[in-house]
Every structure is written in C-alpha cells, then in structure tokens.
DRENNUGU-917944 format. One line per 8 residues: number of its first residue (from 0); their letters; for each residue x, y, z of C-alpha. Coordinates in nm, 4 decimals, decimal comma, m for minus. Example, Ala and Ser with C-alpha at 12.3 -4.5 7.8 and 13.67 -1.06 7.14 Angstrom:
0) as) 1,2300 m0,4500 0,7800; 1,3670 m0,1060 0,7140
***
This chain:
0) xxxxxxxx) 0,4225 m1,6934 0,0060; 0,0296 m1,5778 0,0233; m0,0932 m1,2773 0,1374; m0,2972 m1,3827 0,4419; m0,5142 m1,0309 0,5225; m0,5419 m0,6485 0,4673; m0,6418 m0,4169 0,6864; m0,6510 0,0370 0,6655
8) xxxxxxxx) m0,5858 0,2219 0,9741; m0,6861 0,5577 1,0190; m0,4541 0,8030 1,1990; m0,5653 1,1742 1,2799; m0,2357 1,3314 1,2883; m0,4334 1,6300 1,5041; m0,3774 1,9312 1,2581; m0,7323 2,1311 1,1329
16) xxxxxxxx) m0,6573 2,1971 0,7557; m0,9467 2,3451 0,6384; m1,1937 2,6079 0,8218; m1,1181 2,3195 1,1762; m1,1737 2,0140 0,9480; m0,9006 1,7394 0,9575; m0,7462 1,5007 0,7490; m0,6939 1,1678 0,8443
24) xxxxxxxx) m0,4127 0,9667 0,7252; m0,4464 0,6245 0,5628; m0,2548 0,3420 0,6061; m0,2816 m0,0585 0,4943; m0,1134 m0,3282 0,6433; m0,0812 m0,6373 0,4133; 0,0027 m0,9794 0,6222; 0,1550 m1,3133 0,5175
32) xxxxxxxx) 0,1684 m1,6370 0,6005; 0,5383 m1,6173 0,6192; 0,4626 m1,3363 0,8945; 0,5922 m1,0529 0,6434; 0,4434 m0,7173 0,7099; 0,3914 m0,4514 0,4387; 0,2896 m0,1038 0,4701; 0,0714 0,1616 0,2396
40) xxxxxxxx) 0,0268 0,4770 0,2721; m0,2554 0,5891 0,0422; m0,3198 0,9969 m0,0451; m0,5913 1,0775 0,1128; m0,8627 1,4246 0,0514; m1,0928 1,5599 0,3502; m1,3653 1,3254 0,3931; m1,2639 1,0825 0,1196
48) xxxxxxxx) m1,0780 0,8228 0,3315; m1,3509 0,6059 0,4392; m1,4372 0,5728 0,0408; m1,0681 0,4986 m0,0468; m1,0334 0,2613 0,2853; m1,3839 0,0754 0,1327; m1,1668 0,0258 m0,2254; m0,9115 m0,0894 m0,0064
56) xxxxxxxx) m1,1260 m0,3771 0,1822; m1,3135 m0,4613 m0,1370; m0,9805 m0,4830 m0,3889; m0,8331 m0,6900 m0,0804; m1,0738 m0,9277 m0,1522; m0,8953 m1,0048 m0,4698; m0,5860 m1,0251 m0,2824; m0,5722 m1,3082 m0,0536
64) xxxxxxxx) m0,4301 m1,6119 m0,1027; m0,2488 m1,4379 m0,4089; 0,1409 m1,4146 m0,4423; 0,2445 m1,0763 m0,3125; 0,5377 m1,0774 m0,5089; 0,3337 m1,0292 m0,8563; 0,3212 m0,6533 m0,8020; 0,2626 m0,6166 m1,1659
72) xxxxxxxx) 0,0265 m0,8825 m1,2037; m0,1660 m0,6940 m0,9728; m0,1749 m0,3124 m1,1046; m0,2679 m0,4829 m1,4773; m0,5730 m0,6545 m1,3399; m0,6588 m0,3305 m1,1449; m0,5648 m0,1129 m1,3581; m0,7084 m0,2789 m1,6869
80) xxxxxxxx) m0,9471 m0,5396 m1,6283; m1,1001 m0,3952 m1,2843; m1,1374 m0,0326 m1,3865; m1,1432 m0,0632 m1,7142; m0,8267 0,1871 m1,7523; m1,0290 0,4375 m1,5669; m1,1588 0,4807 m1,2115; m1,2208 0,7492 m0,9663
88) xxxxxxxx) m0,9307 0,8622 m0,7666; m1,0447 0,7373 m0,4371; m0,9464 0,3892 m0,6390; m0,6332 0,4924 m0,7515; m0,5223 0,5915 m0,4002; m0,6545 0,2677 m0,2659; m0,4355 0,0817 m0,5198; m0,1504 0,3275 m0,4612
96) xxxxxxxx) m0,1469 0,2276 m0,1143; m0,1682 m0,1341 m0,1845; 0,1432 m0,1667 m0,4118; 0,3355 0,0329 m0,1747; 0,2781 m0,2133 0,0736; 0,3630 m0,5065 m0,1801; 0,6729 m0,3127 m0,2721; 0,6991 m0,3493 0,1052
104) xxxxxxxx) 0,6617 m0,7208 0,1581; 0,9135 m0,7651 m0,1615; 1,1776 m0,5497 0,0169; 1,1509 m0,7022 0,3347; 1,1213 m1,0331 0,1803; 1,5193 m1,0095 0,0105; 1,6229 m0,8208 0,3093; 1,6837 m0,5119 0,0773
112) xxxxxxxx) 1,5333 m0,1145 0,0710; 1,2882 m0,0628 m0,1805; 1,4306 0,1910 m0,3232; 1,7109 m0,0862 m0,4832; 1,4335 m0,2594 m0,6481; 1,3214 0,0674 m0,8490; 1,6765 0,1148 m0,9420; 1,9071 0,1976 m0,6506
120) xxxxxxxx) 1,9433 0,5606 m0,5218; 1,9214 0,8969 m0,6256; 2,0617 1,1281 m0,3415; 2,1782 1,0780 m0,0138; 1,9778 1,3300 0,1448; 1,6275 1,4653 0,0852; 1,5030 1,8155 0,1737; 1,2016 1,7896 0,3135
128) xxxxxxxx) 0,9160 2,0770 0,3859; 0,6568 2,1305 0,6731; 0,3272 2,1215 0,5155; m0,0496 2,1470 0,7151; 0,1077 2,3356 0,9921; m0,0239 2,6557 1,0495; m0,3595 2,4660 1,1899; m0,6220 2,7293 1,2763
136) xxxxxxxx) m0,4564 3,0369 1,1708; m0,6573 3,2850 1,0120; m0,4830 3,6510 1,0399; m0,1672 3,7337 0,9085; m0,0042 3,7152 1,2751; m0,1453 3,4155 1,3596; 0,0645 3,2570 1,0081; 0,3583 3,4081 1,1293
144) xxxxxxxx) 0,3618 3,3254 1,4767; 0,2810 2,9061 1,3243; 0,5497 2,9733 1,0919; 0,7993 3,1011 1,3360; 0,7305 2,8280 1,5569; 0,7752 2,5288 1,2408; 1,0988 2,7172 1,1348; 1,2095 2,6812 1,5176
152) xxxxxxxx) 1,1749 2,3537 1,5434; 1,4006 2,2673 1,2571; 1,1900 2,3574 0,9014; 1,3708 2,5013 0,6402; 1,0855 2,4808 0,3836; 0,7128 2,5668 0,4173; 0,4170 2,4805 0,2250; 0,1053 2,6284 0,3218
160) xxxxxxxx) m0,2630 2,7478 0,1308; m0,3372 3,1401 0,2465; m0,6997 3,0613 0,1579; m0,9727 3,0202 0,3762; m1,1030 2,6917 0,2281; m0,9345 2,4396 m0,0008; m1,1653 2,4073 m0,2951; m1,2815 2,7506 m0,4310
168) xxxxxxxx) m1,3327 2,8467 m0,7878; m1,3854 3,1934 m0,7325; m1,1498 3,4404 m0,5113; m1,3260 3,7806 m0,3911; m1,0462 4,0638 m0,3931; m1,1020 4,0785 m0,0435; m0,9702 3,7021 0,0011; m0,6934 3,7818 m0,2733
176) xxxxxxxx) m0,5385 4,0737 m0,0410; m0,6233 3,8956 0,2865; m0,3984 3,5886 0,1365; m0,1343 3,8906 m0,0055; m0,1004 3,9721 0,3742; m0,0413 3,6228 0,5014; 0,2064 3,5881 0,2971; 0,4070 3,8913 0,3374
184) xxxxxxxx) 0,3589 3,8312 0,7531; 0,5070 3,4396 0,6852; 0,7986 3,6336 0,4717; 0,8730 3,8642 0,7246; 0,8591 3,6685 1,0218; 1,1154 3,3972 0,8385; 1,2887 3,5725 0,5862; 1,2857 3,4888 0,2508
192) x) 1,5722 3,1814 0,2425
***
C-alpha cells in the first residue's frame, strides 16, 4: 500500500473565540492507492492554521509513494532528522495531524479501532465538556444566559476563558473583577455540579 495524496481542509465551526475572531479547525485527509481514507485532526491557534496546513502540504511531500503503515518510521525522520529534535509548534501540529490520520489508514486497514492498536480500552464512556461556547459574550449575563443555554442542550461540563482576549500577560484589577463576575453569573445560573 502507498499513500497516493494529502490534502487539509479548513472548517469554521462558526463560534467567535476571541474579541469576534474565529478559529478554524484543521483537518488532513491522507489517500491510498488501495482507496483507504485516513483522517487528522491537527490543534490549531487563531491565525496559525494556514502555517500548520503549509507544514502539512510541504511534509506531504515526503509522504507519497511511502508505506503508510511505517507510522514510526515517519515521526523519527520528522521528528529527528527533519527538525532536528526541535521545531515550532505549528510543525508539531502538522505532524500530529498526520500520524493521526496514519493511525487512521492502519485501523481501517485491519478492520480494527485505533484505540486496540495503542493497547485496547480504557473506559467505556468518556465525559466530555462544552468548550468555545459562550461566543460573543462579554457581561456577566450574557455568560450565563450562553451557559444556560449549553447546559440545556445536554452539557454537564464547561470550559470557558472570562478574559477579554486570549493572550495577555498583564491583568488590570478591573479585568480581574470583571472575570470574578462572570464567573459567579456562570455559577449561579448552573449551579455548582
């Protein structure tokens, strides 16, 4: 089997995350010419996924016409001998995504989950957590009213940044007590379990 092509999609899942920015998701298809499929998903920061998606087209490069079923063939030569055991991490979330979607083609390929080829099973059920939904909220209300809504529609768990902003070094006391309140409104509006 030989990996035949690789190609990113971008998907804008339509939630603002930061001050009405958005973050796109990023996801790599690796083909064969057996017709196996694999899918990536690779982590992705605001404005940072056409860099990883160019990592992506340019490791690819390497890829084709190679076996996909030498996974770790693949991270040592990436890992080692292309970054030189260091990198950015746009490149590590290229190459993230890219042996998730070999892990992909190898499950697929014995007809098995790949969770059996890292060693079988941990749980039978995963708890999972809403994350990026409260969107353009800014007051207190606006969090709870989002959060309400998420815990409505079947949310048990919440993640969510009471900043303005995702990358600030310094927080103004003003900001600390805003984010205090948003909070407390979230808490309030859910309860604390």
């Amino acid at each position: 089997m030989k990996i035949t092509d690789i190609k990113t999609f971008f998907v804008d899942p339509g939630v603002t995350v930061d001050l009405g920015d958005t973050k796109n998701w990023l996801f790599i298809r690796i083909e064969t010419d057996e017709g196996i499929r694999g899918w990536g998903e690779c982590y992705t920061l605001l404005d940072r996924e056409r860099s990883i998606a160019a990592y992506v087209d340019h490791v690819g490069h390497y890829l084709v016409g190679r076996n996909p079923l030498n996974i770790k063939h693949f991270t040592t030569v990436m890992y080692e001998d292309y970054a030189d055991k260091q990198g950015a991490m746009d490149y590590f979330c290229a190459i993230s995504g890219i042996e998730q979607a070999l892990w992909d083609i190898v499950g697929k390929w014995l007809n098995t989950p790949v969770y059996n080829l890292l060693g079988g099973s941990c749980r039978d059920k995963i708890k999972v957590y809403a994350n990026g939904w409260w969107g353009d909220a800014r007051t207190p209300e606006e969090f709870a009213h989002k959060a309400t809504e998420v815990v409505g529609s079947g949310f048990k768990a919440l993640k969510f940044y009471p900043f303005d902003g995702l990358k600030q070094t310094y927080i103004s006391k003003q900001k600390e007590q805003l984010a205090i309140e948003k909070v407390r409104a979230v808490r309030e509006a859910i309860g604390p379990d």
